[in-house]
N, C-alpha and C positions, 0 to 999 in steps of 0.2 A: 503042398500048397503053402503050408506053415513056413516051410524053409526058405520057399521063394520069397516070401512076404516077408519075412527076416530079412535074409541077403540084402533086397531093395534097401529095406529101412534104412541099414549099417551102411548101406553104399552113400545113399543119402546125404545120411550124417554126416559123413565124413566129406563128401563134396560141400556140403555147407557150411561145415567147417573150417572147409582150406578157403574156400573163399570170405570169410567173415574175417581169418589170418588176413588174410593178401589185404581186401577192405580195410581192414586196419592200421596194417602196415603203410600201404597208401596215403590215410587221412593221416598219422602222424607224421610220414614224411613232410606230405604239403602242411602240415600245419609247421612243423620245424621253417619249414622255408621262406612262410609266412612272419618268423615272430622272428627271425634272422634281417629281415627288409623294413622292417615295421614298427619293431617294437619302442614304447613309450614308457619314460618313466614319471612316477611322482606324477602325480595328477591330482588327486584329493590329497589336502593335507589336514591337518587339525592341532591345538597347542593351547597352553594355559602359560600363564606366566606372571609374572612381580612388576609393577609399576612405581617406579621412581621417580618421583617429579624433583626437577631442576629448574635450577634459576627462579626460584619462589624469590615471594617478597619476602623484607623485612619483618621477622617475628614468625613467620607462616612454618611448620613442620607435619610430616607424616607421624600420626600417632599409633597408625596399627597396619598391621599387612593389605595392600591394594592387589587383588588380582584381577586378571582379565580373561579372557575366552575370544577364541577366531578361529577360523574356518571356510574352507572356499574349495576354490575348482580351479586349475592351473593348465592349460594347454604347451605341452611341450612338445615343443618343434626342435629336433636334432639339428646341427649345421655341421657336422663332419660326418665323416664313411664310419668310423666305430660309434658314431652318437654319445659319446662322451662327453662333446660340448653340446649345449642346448640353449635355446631362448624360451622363456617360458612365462607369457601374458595369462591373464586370470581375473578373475574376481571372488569377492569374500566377503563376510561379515565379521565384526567386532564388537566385542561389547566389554571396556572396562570402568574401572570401577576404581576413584581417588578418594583417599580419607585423611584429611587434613584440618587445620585446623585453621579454616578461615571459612567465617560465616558467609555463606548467601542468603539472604532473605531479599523482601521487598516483592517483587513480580516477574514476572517473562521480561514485561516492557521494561519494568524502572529495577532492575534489582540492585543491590544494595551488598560492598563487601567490606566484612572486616575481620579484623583477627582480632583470634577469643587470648583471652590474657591468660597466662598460665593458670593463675589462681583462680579461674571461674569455669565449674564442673559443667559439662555439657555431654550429653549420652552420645549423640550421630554430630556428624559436619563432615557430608562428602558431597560429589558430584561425579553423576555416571554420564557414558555416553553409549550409543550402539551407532554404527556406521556402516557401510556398505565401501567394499575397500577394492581397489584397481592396480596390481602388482603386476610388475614385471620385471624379471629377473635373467639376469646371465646363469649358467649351470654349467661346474664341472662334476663329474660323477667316472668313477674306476667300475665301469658296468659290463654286462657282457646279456645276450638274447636270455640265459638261463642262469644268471647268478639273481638273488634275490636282497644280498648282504653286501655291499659294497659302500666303499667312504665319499663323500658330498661335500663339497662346499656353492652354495650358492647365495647370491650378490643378486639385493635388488632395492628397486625404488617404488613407492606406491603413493597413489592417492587417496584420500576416504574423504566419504561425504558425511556430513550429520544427518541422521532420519530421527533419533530422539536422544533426547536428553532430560535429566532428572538430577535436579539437587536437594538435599536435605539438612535440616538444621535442627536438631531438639535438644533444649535446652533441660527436658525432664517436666517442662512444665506443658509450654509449647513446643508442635510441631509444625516448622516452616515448610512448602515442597514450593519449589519451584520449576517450571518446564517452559520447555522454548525458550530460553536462554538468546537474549536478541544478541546479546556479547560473544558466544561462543563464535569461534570461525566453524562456517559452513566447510571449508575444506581443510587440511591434512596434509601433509608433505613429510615425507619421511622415508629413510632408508635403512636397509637390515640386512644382516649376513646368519646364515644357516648352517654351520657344521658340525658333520655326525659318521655316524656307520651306523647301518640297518637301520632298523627302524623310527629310534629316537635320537634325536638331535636339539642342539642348545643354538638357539637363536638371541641376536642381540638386536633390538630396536631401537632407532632412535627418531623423536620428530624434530622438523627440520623448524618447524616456526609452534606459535604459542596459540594455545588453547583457544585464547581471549585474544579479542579485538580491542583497539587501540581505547577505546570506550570505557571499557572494565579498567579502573582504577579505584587505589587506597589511599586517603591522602592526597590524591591529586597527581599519584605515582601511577603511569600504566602497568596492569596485572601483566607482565610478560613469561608465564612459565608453561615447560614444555616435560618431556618424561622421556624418561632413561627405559627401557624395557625388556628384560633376562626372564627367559624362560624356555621349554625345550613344547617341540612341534613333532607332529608324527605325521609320517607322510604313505600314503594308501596309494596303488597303482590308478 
């Protein structure tokens, strides 16, 4: 009885066995077949970077490192048989960060700009923004169903919107903050290109128009300045 109840067991096994092989074998076929017809690259990305403002006014400079932070979700749509080329629409958030040396005080409604003289000591003089941002991009990429390391260049244009903004001014004595920024432009125009291999890659941004609206002046001169911005992006399936 022992022996018989052994046998069975071992037969068993061995038929659940083969079949849990086969089962297998199966789902990674179909799933090979699947990521062969289907597969998607670069979808979450993320990046930090250096902000350069250009075309400042008269006496206005960068006193210390501006960084920024962004981040989003990108839909990529293939348009050839190897998916090499791609279009790839999206959205994101942004949040940097300028340190300069031209005062804002005053209010939301009436603020007030000027530039601090070299010779008078002031702790802070920046102005942040965070935005909500609408990219779309052209995409070339050397990819393949199963490589995961491949070289990139990608080309695109976005929009952002303002959701807040924050400037600061302390002299050591006083501290100015300002928010809602009626001068600031509500929108963003700007374009950037993306190349790399694997994971990290060095982006170059630039905006296309100026911060400030026609409103914001020095002197009676419009603020027209915009930012230069290098820095590298990581990009997540």
């Amino acid at each position: 009885m022992m022996r018989l109840f052994l046998g069975c067991f071992l037969f068993l096994s061995f038929f659940m066995g083969y079949s849990q092989e086969k089962e297998n074998t199966f789902s990674i076929d179909t799933l090979h077949v699947k990521i062969d017809s289907l597969y998607r690259e670069d979808q979450f990305y993320a990046g930090i970077n250096y902000n350069s403002l250009i075309k400042k006014p008269d006496g206005v400079s960068q006193s210390k490192i501006s960084f920024g932070f962004f981040g989003g979700f990108l839909r990529d749509m293939p348009i050839n048989k190897k998916r090499t080329f791609a279009i790839a629409p999206g959205i994101g958030f942004s949040f940097n960060n300028y340190l300069q040396n031209m005062a804002i005080t005053g209010s939301g409604q009436n603020p007030v700009y000027t530039v601090i003289p070299s010779d008078v000591h002031y702790d802070k003089s920046r102005f942040e923004q965070f935005r909500v941002e609408f990219p779309i991009e052209i995409r070339w990429r050397d990819s393949d169903p199963v490589t995961y390391q491949f070289f990139r260049i990608y080309s695109g244009f976005k929009l952002s919107y303002l959701l807040l903004d924050k400037s600061v001014f302390d002299d050591g004595i006083n501290k100015i903050v300002v928010k809602n920024n009626k001068d600031f432009e509500d929108f963003l125009y700007s374009v950037y290109v993306s190349v790399g291999y694997s994971a990290f890659n060095l982006q170059v941004h630039y905006n296309l128009n100026s911060f400030f609206k026609s409103s914001a002046q020095i002197d009676s001169v419009p603020i027209t300045m915009n930012a230069l911005s290098i820095g590298v992006i990581y990009y997540i399936l």
